[in-house]
C-alpha positions as a printed Julia matrix, in Angstrom:
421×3 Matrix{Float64}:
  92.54   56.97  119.99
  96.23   57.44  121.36
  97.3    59.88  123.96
  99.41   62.01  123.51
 101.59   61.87  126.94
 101.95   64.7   129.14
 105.52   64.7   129.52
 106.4    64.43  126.02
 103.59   67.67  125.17
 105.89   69.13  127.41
 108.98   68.3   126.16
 107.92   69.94  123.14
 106.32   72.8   124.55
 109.59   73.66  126.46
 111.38   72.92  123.08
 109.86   75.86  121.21
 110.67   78.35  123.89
 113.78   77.18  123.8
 115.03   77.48  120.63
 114.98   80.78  118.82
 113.1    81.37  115.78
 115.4    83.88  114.31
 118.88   82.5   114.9
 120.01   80.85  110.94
 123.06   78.53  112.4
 121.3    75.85  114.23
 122.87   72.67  114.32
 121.45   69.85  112.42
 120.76   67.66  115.3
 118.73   70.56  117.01
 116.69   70.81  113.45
 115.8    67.12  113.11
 114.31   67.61  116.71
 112.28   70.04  115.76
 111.44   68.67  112.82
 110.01   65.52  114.71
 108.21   67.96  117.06
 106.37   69.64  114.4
 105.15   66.06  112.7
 104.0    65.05  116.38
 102.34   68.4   116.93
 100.62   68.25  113.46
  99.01   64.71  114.58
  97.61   66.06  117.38
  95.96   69.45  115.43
  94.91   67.0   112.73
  93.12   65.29  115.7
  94.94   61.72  114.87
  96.3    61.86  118.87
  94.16   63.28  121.59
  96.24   65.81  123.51
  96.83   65.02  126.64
  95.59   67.19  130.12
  96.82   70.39  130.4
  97.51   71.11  126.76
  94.42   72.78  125.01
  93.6    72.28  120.96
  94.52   75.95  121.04
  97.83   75.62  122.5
  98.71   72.75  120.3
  97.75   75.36  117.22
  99.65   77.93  119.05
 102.76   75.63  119.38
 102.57   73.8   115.96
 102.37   77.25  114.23
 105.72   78.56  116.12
 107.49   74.78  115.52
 106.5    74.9   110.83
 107.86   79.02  111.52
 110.86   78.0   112.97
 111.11   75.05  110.47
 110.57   76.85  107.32
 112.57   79.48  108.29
 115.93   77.44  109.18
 115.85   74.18  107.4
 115.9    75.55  104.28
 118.81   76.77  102.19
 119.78   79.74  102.18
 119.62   81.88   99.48
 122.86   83.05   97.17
 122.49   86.97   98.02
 122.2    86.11  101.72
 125.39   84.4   101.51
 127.0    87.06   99.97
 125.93   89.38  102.25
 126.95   87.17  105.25
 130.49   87.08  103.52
 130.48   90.73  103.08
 129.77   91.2   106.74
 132.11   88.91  108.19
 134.8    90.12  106.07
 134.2    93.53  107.06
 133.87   92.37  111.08
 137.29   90.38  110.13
 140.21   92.62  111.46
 143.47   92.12  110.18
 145.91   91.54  112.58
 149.77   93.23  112.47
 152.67   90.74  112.21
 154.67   91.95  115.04
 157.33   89.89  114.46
 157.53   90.99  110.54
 157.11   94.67  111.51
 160.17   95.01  113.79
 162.34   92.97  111.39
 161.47   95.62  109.08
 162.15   98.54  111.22
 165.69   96.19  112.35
 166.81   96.86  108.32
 166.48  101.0   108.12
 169.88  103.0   109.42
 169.43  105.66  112.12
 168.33  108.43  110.0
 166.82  106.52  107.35
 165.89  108.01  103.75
 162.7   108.18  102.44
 164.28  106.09   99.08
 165.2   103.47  101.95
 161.94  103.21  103.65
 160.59  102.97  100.39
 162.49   99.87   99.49
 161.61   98.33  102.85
 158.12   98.81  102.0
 158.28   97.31   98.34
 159.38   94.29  100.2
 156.92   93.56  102.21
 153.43   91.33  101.23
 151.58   92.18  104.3
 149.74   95.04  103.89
 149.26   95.96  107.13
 152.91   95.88  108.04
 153.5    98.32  105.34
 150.73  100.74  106.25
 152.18  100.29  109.9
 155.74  100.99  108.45
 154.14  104.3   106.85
 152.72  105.31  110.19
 155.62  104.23  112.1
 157.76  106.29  109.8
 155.48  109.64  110.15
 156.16  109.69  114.04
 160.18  109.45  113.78
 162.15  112.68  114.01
 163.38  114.77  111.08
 161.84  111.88  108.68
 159.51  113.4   106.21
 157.28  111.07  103.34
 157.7   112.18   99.58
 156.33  110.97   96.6
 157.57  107.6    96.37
 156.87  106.5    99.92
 153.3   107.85   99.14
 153.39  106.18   96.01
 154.26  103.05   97.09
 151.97  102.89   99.88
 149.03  103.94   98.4
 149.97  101.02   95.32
 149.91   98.3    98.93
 146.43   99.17  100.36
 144.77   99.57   96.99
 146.06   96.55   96.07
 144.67   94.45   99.02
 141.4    96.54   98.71
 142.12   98.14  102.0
 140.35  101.24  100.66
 139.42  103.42  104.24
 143.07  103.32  105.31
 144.64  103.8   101.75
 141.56  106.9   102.02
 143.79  108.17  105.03
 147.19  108.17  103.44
 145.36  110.18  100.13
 144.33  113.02  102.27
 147.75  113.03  103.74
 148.53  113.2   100.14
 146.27  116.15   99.2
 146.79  118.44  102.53
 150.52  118.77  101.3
 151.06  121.22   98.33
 154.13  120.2    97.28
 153.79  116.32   97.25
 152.15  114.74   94.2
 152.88  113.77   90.35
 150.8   112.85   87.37
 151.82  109.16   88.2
 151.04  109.3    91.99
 147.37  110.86   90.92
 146.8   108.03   88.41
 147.31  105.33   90.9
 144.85  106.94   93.42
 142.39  107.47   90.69
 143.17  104.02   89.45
 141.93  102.35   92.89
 139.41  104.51   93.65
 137.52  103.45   90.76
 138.27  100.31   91.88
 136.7   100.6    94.47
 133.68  102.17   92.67
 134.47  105.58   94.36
 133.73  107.72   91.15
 133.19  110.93   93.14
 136.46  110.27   94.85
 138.06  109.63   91.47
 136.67  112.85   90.17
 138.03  114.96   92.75
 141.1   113.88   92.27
 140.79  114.88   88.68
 140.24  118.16   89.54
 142.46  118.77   92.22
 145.04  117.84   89.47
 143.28  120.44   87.06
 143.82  122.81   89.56
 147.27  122.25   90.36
 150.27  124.6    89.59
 153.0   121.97   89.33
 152.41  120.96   85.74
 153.83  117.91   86.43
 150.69  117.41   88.6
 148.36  117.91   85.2
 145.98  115.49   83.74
 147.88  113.13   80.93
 145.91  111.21   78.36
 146.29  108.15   80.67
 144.63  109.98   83.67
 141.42  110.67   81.38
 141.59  106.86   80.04
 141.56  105.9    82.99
 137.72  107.69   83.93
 136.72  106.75   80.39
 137.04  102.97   81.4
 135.24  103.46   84.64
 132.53  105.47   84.01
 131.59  103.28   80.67
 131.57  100.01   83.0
 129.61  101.73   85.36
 126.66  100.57   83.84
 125.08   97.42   82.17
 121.89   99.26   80.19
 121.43  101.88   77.52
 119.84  104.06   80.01
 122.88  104.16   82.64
 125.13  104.66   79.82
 123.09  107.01   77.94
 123.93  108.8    81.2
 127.19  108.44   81.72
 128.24  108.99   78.1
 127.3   112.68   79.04
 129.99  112.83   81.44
 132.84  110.94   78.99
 131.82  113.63   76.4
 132.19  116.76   78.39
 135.46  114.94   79.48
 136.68  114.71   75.75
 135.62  117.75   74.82
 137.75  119.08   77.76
 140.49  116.94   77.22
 140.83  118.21   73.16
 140.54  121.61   74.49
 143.26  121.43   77.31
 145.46  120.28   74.12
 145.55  116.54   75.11
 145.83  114.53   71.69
 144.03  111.83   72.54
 145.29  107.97   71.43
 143.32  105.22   69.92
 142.32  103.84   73.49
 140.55  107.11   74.42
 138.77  107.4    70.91
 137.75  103.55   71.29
 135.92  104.64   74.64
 134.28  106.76   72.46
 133.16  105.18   69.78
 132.08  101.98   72.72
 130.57  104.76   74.77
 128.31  105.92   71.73
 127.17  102.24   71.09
 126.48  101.57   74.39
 124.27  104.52   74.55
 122.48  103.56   71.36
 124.28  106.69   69.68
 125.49  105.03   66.52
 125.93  107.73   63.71
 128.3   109.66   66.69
 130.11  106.51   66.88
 130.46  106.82   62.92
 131.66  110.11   63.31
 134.18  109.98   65.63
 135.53  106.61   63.7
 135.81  108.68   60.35
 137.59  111.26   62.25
 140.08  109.07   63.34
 142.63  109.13   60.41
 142.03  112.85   59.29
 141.58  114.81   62.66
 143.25  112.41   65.26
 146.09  111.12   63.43
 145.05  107.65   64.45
 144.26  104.3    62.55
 141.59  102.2    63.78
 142.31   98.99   65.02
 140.28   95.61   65.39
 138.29   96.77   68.21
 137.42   99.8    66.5
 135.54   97.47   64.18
 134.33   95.14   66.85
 132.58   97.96   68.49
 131.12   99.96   65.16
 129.76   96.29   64.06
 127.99   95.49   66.9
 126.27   98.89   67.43
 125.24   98.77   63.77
 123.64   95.11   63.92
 121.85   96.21   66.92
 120.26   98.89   64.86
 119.27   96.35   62.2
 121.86   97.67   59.83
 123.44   95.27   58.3
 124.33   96.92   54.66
 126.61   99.2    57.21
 127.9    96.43   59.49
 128.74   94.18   56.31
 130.63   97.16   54.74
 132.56   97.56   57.67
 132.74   93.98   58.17
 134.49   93.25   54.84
 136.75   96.37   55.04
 138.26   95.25   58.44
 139.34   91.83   56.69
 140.52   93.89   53.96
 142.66   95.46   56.47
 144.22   92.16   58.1
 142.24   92.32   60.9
 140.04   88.79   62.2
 136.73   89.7    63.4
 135.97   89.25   66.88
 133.43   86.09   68.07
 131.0    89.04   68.95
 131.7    90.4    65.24
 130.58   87.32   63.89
 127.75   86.42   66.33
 125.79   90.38   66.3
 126.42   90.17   62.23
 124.75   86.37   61.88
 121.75   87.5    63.89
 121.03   90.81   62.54
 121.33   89.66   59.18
 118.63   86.19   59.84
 116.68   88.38   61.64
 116.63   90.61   58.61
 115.72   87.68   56.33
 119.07   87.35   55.2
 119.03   83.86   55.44
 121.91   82.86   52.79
 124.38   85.37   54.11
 123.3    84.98   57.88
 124.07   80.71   56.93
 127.39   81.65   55.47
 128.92   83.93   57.85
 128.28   81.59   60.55
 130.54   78.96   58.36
 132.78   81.7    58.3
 132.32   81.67   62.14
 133.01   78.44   62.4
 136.37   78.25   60.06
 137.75   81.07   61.69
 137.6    79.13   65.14
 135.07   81.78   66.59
 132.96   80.39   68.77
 128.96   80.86   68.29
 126.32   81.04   71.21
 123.25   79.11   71.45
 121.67   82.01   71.29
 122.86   82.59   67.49
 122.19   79.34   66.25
 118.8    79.18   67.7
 118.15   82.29   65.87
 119.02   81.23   62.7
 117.48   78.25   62.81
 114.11   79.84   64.25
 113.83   82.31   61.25
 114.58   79.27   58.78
 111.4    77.55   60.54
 109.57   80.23   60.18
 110.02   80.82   56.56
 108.69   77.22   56.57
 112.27   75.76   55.87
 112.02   73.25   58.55
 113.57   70.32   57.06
 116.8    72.61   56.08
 116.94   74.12   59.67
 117.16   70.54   60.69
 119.84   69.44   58.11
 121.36   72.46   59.6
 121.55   71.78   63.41
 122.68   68.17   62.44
 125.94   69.49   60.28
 126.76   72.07   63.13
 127.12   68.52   65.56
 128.87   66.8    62.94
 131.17   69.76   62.71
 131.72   70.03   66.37
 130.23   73.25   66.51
 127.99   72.31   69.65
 128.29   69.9    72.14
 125.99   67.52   73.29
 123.77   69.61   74.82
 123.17   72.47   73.09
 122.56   70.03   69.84
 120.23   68.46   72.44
 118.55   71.39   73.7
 117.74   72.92   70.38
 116.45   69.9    68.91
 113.69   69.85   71.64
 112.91   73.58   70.76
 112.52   73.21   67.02
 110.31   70.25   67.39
 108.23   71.91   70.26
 107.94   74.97   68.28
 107.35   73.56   65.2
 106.16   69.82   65.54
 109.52   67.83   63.77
């Protein structure tokens, strides 16, 4: 048998003490080292090289088992969420830098005793973020110079926009420890990026504080309430969250009607999408049917869109063709969701004629279908023991260019797996 020689045992031995297990961003020369040290190391525990003096079967375990570790760990890909985590952290580890140069032009434009209009303007200028931010501070130290709302404003509208969120944070509660500083439109903006930023509890304060204000001017519109109706209803992607959530919009509407806010068609479109989501239909209905009498407001397409969708999820297709037909009565084109939720429900419900002809309908209209719509159609025709049709079918949608390629492909491979044609 060979011998394994001492030196190169060594070499190896020294090699995985030397490099560290844990560290991700090894180079690839350093890995294909390794790499050849764990095949050599295997040999030997395999017992198809004799190690050589000095190095123990145990060892050779010992070292092998460190070398596939390190191996397995680092030569590998990583995964997607470690990436974005990475990214996360180096972007928060990232520190801007100021533009010197840009921030003393800046300051080289104001007069003496400079406005807060004119150090507003300066501001609207600028791109860099930072420079405006260190315009705002710069500003607060100066003699006699005092922010109002529009330098506020306009700051706030920077940071939020670059998603500089802890320092536009800072200029808010500048915002809120003055009394007299603040409007309806300044409030909107702050609520605006902090549910951006997924702050809801941030956004809700600020609701209140606005409540709670004396300067009516200061007072919750119908836009600052649209605005937490949007967040909180994409807060969540399941019934459950919103089932949740539609609590909160609710006691928000409720307060809202009673605080004499009309509310427009956007805010009673949240509602009737926060009652689908939430898998409460007939309130959906409701507040729909209200619309006209008690809100003084037509619906519009998405009004439909939404009421049609909850209603096919519920298996209720008499209801969601009703409505379907009314909103072409009305001029209004059906949404591709419309048309997709409606051709399911109804060949799920054995419907196959009308399921079959609204998806021509589909089709005409230039809605696109999923995959997921044809394949259910052309499941429950198979299973009504329609095969041959189901095939004529899935042909005709090609030949129509209703698929591509690979979808056509895809669910050819299903129906004759499933059902043997």
């Amino acid at each position: 048998m060979l011998t394994l020689h001492r030196n190169c045992a060594t070499y190896f031995k020294s090699l995985i003490y030397y490099v560290e297990p844990t560290s991700p961003f090894l180079g690839l020369q350093k890995l294909s080292v390794v790499n050849d040290a764990v095949k050599y190391v295997h040999y030997i525990t395999r017992g198809h090289i004799k190690p050589a003096e000095g190095i123990g079967l145990d060892e050779s375990l010992h070292l092998r088992a460190r070398l596939c570790l390190f191996s397995s760990y680092s030569s590998g890909p990583m995964s997607r969420s470690y990436r974005r985590r990475a990214s996360r952290r180096a972007k928060a580890n990232r520190k801007p830098t100021l533009n010197v140069a840009q921030f003393k032009q800046a300051i080289s434009q104001l007069s003496p005793r400079f406005s807060p209009e004119e150090l507003c303007d300066i501001i609207t200028l600028q791109e860099d973020p930072l420079v405006c931010l260190e315009l705002f501070n710069w500003a607060s130290q100066q003699h006699r110079f005092r922010h109002d709302v529009c330098t506020y404003h306009i700051t706030i509208k920077k940071l939020g926009s670059a998603k500089m969120y802890e320092e536009m944070d800072t200029v808010v509660n500048q915002v809120l420890a003055v009394s007299h500083i603040g409007t309806e439109a300044l409030y909107n903006t702050i609520i605006y990026f902090f549910t951006e930023a997924r702050k809801l509890t941030r956004a809700v304060n600020i609701f209140n504080h606005m409540r709670n204000s004396r300067k009516l001017d200061c007072r919750p519109s119908v836009r600052t309430y649209n605005l937490l109706f949007a967040a909180f209803l994409s807060r969540g992607k399941n019934s459950y969250i919103n089932h949740m959530y539609m609590e909160t919009i609710r006691s928000l509407f409720k307060q809202m009607v009673s605080d004499g806010i009309e509310p427009d068609i956007f805010t009673l479109n949240s509602m009737i999408k926060g009652y689908v989501l939430s898998l409460h239909v007939n309130d959906a209905l409701r507040i729909f049917h209200q619309m006209d009498v008690v809100y003084n407001s037509s619906p519009n397409s998405f009004s439909y869109d939404y009421l049609i969708h909850g209603l096919c999820a519920q298996a209720r297709t008499v209801n969601a063709r009703e409505l379907f037909n009314e909103m072409k009565e009305k001029g209004f084109i059906p949404s591709s969701k419309s048309y997709n939720s409606l051709v399911s429900a109804l060949a799920l419900n054995g419907e196959i004629e009308g399921a079959v002809s609204f998806m021509w309908e589909m089709i005409e209209k230039h809605r696109s279908g999923d995959l997921i719509t044809y394949r259910t159609v052309l499941d429950e025709m198979c299973r009504r023991g329609n095969v041959k049709e189901a095939m004529n079918l899935l042909r005709q949608l090609q030949e129509k260019d209703a698929m591509d390629g690979q979808a056509y492909r895809k669910l050819l491979y299903v129906l004759e797996d499933d059902f043997g044609h």
